[in-house]
C-alpha positions, 0 to 999 in steps of 0.5 A, a space after each residue: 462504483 469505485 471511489 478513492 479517497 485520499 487523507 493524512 489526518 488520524 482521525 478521517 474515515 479514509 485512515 479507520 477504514 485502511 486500518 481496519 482492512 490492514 488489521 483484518 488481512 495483515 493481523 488476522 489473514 497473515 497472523 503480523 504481530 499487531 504491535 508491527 502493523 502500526 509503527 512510528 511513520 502512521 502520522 508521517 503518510 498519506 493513505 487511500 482508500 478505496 471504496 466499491 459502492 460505499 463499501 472499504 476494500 482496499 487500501 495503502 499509504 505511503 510517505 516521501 522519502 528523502 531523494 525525492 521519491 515515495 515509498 508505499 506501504 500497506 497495500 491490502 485488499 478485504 479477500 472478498 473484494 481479490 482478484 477484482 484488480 482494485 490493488 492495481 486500481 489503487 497503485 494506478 491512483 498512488 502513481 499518479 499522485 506522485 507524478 502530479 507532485 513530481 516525485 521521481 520513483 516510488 519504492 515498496 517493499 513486497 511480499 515475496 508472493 506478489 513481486 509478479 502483480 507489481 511487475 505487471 504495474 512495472 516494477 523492478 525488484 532491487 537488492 536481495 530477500 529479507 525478512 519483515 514480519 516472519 514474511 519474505 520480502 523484495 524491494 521493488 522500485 519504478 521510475 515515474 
């Protein structure tokens, strides 16, 4: 059984558990400097978790911006749990989050490699290539 579980305190289980899923895949799988991976906004965001039977196995978090949306961050998934749609299962939940709080978009920056994942989920690609950690990135966006 899937469980989501949402926190903004430093100190709660949910925010160890995503930091240690965003150190294993953006630190160790992608080789991201570990001094990138937490920046200044970790006390500024709210992050979830999701758990598979008790087990940490995905993760993101995310912030609102200063027009009335969020902007999502972190989305990582452990490699055992991939291709299982628990990212999709997590954004679905980001999602609705936001819209209960009457946010008006979400905005993220992606991976160049999975653009095609959020597109599916119905976001947009906005603005041009950059890069972010040695990796290519877009801006992607959807309306709520």
């Amino acid at each position: 059984m899937n469980e989501i579980r949402t926190s903004n305190d430093l100190n709660s289980t949910v925010y160890k558990d995503g930091l240690y899923i965003r150190t294993t895949v953006f630190v160790d799988e992608q080789n991201v400097p570990p001094e990138l991976e937490i920046d200044e906004f970790e006390d500024k965001c709210t992050y979830n978790t999701l758990y598979v039977n008790g087990a940490a196995a995905a993760t993101a978090r995310y912030f609102p911006t200063d027009d009335n949306g969020i902007h999502v961050q972190r989305v990582a998934v452990l490699k055992k749990y991939r291709k299982k749609g628990l990212a999709s299962e997590l954004l679905k939940h980001i999602m609705k989050q936001a819209q209960e709080n009457s946010y008006d978009y979400i905005i993220l920056g992606a991976q160049d490699q999975a653009n095609g994942f959020y597109k599916k989920l119905g976001f947009e690609v906005i603005g041009d290539q950059y890069l972010d950690a040695g990796i290519l990135h877009h801006d992607m966006r959807i309306e709520l």
